[in-house]
C-alpha positions as CSV (number, residue, x, y, z in Angstrom):
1,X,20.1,18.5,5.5
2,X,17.4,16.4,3.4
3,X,14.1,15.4,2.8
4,X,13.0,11.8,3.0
5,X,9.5,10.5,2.1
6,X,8.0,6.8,2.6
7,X,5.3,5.2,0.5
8,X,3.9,2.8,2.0
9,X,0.7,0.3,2.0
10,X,-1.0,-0.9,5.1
11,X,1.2,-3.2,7.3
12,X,3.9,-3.1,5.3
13,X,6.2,-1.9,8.2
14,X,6.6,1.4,6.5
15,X,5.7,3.5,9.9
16,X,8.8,1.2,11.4
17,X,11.1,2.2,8.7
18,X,10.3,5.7,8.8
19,X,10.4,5.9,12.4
20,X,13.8,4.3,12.9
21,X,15.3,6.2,10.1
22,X,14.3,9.4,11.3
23,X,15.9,8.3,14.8
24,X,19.0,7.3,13.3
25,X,19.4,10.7,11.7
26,X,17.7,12.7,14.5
27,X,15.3,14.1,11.9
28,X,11.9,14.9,12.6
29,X,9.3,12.0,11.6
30,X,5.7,13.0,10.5
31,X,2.7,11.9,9.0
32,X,-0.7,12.0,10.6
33,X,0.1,15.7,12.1
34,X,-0.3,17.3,8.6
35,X,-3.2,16.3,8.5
36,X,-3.9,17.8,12.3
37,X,-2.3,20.8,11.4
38,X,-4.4,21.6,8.0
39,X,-7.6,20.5,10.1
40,X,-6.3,23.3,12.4
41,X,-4.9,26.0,10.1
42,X,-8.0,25.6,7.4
43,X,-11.1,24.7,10.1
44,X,-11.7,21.4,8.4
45,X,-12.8,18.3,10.6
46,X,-10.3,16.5,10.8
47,X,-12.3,13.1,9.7
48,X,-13.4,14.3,6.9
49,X,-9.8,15.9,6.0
50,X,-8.7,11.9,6.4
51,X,-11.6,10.7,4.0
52,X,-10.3,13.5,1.3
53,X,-6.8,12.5,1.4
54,X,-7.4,8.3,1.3
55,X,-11.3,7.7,0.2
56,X,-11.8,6.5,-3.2
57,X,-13.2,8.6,-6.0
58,X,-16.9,7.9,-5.6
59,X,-17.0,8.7,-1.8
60,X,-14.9,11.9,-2.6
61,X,-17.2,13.1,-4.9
62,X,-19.6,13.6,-2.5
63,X,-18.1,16.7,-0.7
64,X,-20.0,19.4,-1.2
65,X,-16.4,21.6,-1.5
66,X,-14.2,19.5,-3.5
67,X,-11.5,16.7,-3.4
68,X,-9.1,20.2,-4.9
69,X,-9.8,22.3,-2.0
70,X,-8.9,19.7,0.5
71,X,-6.2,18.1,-1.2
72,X,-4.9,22.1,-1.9
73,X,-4.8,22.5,1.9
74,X,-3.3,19.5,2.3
75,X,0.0,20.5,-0.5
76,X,-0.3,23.7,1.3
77,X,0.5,22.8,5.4
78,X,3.1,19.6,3.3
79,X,5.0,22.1,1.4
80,X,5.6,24.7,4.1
81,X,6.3,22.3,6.9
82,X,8.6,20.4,4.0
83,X,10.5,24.1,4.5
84,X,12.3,23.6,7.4
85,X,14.6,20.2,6.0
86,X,15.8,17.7,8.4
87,X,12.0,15.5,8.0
88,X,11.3,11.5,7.4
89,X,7.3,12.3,6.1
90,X,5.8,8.6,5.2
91,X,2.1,8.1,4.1
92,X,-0.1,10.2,3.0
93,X,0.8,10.3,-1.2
94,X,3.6,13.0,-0.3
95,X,5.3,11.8,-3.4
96,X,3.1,13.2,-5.9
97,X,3.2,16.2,-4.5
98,X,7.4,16.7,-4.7
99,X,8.5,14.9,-7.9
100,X,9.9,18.3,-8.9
101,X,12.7,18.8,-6.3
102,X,15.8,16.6,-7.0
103,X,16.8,16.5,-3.4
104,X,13.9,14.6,-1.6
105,X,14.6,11.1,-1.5
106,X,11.5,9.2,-2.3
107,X,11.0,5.3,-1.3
108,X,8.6,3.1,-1.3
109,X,8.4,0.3,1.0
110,X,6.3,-2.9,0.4
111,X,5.8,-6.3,1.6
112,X,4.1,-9.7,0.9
113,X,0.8,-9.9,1.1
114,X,0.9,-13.1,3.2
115,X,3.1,-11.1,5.7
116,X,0.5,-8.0,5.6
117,X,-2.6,-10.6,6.1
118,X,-0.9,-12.0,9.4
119,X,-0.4,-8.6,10.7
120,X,-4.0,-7.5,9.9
121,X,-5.5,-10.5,11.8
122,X,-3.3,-10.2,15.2
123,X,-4.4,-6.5,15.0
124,X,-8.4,-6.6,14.3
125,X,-8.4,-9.9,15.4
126,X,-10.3,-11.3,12.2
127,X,-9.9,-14.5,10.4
128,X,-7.3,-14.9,7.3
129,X,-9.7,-14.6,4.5
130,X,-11.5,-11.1,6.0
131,X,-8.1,-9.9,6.4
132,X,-6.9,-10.3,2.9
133,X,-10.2,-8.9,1.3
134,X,-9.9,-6.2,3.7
135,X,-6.0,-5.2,2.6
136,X,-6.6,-6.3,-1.3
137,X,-9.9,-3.4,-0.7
138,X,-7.7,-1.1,0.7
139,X,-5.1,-1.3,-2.2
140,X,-7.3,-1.3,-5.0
141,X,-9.1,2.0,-3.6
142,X,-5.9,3.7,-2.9
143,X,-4.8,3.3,-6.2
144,X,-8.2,4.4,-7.9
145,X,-7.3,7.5,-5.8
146,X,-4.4,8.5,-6.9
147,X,-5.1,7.5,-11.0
148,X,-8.1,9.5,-10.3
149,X,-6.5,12.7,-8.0
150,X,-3.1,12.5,-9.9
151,X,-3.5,10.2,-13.3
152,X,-0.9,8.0,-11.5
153,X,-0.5,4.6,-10.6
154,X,1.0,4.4,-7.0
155,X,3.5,1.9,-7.9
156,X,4.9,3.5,-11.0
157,X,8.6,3.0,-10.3
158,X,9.6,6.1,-11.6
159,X,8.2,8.1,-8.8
160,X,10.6,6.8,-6.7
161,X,14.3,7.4,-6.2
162,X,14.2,3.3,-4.6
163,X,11.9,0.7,-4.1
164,X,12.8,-1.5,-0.9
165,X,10.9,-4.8,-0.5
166,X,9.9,-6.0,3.5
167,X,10.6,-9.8,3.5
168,X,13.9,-11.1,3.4
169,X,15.0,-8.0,4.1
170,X,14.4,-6.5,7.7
171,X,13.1,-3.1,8.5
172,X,16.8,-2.8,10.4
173,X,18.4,-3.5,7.0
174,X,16.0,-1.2,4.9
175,X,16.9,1.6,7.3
176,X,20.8,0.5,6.6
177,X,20.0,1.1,3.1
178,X,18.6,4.5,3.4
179,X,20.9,5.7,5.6
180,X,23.2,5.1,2.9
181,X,21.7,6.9,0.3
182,X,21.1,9.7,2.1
183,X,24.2,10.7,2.2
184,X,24.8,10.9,-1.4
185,X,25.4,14.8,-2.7
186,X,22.2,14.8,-4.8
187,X,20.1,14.1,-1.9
188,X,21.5,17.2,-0.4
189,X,19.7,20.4,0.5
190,X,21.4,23.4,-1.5
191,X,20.0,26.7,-1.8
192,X,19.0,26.3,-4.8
193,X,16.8,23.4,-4.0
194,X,15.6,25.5,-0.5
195,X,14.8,28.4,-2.5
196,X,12.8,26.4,-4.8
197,X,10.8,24.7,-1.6
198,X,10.0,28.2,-0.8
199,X,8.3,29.3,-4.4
200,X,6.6,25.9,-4.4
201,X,5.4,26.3,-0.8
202,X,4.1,30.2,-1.5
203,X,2.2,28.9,-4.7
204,X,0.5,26.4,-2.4
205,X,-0.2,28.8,0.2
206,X,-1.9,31.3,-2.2
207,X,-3.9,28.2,-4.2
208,X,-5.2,27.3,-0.9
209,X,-6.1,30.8,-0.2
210,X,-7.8,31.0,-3.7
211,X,-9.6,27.4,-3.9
212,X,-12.6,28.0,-2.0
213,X,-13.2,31.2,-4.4
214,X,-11.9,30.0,-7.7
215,X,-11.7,26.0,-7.8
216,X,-9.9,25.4,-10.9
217,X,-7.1,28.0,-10.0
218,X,-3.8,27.5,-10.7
219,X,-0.7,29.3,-9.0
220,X,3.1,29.7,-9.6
221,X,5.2,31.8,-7.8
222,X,9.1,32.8,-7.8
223,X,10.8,35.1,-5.6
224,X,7.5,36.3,-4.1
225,X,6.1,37.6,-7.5
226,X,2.9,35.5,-7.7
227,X,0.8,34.4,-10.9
228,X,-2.8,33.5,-10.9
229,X,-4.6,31.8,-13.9
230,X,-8.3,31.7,-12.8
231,X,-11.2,30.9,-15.3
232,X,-13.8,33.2,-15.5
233,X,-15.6,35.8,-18.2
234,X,-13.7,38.5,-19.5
235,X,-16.5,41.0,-18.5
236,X,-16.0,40.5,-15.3
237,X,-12.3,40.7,-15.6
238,X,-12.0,43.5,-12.8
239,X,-14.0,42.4,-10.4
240,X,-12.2,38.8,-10.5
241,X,-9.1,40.5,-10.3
242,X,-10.1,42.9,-7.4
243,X,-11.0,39.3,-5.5
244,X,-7.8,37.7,-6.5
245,X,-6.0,39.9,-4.9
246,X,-7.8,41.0,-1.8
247,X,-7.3,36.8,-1.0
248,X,-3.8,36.4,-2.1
249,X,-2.4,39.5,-0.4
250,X,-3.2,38.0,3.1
251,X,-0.7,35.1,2.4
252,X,2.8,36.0,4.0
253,X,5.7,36.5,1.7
254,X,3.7,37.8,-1.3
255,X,5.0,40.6,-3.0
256,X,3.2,41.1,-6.1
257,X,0.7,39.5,-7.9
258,X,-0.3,39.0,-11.7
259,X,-3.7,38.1,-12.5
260,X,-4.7,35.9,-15.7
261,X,-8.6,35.1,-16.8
262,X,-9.0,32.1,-19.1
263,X,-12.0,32.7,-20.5
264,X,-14.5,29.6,-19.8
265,X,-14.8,27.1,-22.9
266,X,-18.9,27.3,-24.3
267,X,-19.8,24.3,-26.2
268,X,-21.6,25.0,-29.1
């Protein structure tokens, strides 16, 4: 059993890979129903779910709740589909969510630009040079997104396990390729690795549940024993607390929960 996620840019043929790959292995394939399923679970609309997760800083900004609370219930439905193994997830930034667990095979997938404009034009049916403005748009925003949401740069190698490059190469043979790797022990599910899926998912769960309340909270989580850091005033330590846990306690598989205030910071 084992995870596989594809980065990819617009037209690069990721979606082909992905969707191959996963038929090769009989895996499920995913992408856009995470985001149908957190519209669903968290009564979001789903459009402006989509703007959260891709929109660039500035038009983020402007949502009255928050890029965290969206992109929280995004890591939340991710992590706890992510649970059940045997999935080929592309799109989306799913790598910066899982750098932590050793057993997820992250790739990236690109292509030539050239390649990309062609695609572009038979698709919208647009000239060459509103196609290229349109995909070099699309990358730059995507990767002020992610420096912005994450403080990293998209195409930073070392959040991949391998980078696979859509031009000589076929989407057949980049499949090939993968298939390969896959089967390597390290990119096996143990459970170890499931078991930390689980405390990763239940931290994700209860942050989502917390977000809307507390913005800046943090959670981690092990074994069903949760911890909270939350920033608010000491005087109001009991009440917080009392909140805390009357949120947390309605997310399946909590067991207990540990409460920490961090003070806020006043300037002088």
């Amino acid at each position: 059993m084992s995870i596989i996620t594809i980065s990819r840019g617009s037209y690069s043929r990721g979606k082909d890979v992905a969707e191959k790959l996963a038929k090769a292995l009989d895996y499920e394939c995913i992408s856009r129903e995470i985001i149908l399923e957190t519209s669903q679970t968290f009564n979001i609309p789903e459009l402006k779910l989509v703007r959260a997760i891709h929109d660039a800083p500035t038009i983020l900004d402007r949502f009255t709740s928050g890029k965290e609370r969206f992109i929280s219930f995004f890591r939340a439905t991710l992590l706890t589909h992510l649970q059940r193994d045997n999935v080929v997830f592309h799109g989306l930034g799913s790598h910066f969510f899982l750098q932590q667990f050793p057993h997820v095979l992250k790739v990236r997938i690109s292509a030539n630009l050239e390649d990309r404009v062609r695609e572009e034009m038979a698709r919208e049916n647009i000239p060459a040079d509103e196609a290229r403005m349109v995909l070099v748009n699309d990358d730059t925003e995507r990767r002020k997104w992610s420096l912005q949401l994450f403080g990293q740069d998209p195409w930073n190698a070392q959040l991949y396990d391998m980078i696979l490059h859509i031009g000589n190469m076929s989407v057949d043979e980049a499949v090939e390729i993968i298939l390969h790797a896959v089967q390597q022990p390290c990119f096996k599910s143990t459970p170890e690795c499931r078991r930390m899926m689980a405390d990763e998912a239940l931290s994700a769960q209860v942050e989502a549940a917390l977000v809307k309340t507390f913005p800046k909270v943090m959670v981690d989580s092990g074994h069903g024993e949760v911890f909270v850091n939350v920033r608010g005033s000491r005087a109001d330590e009991a009440n917080i607390t009392e909140k805390v846990h009357r949120l947390a306690e309605k997310v399946d598989g909590v067991k207990s929960i540990q409460v920490n205030i961090v003070p806020f910071m006043v300037e002088d």
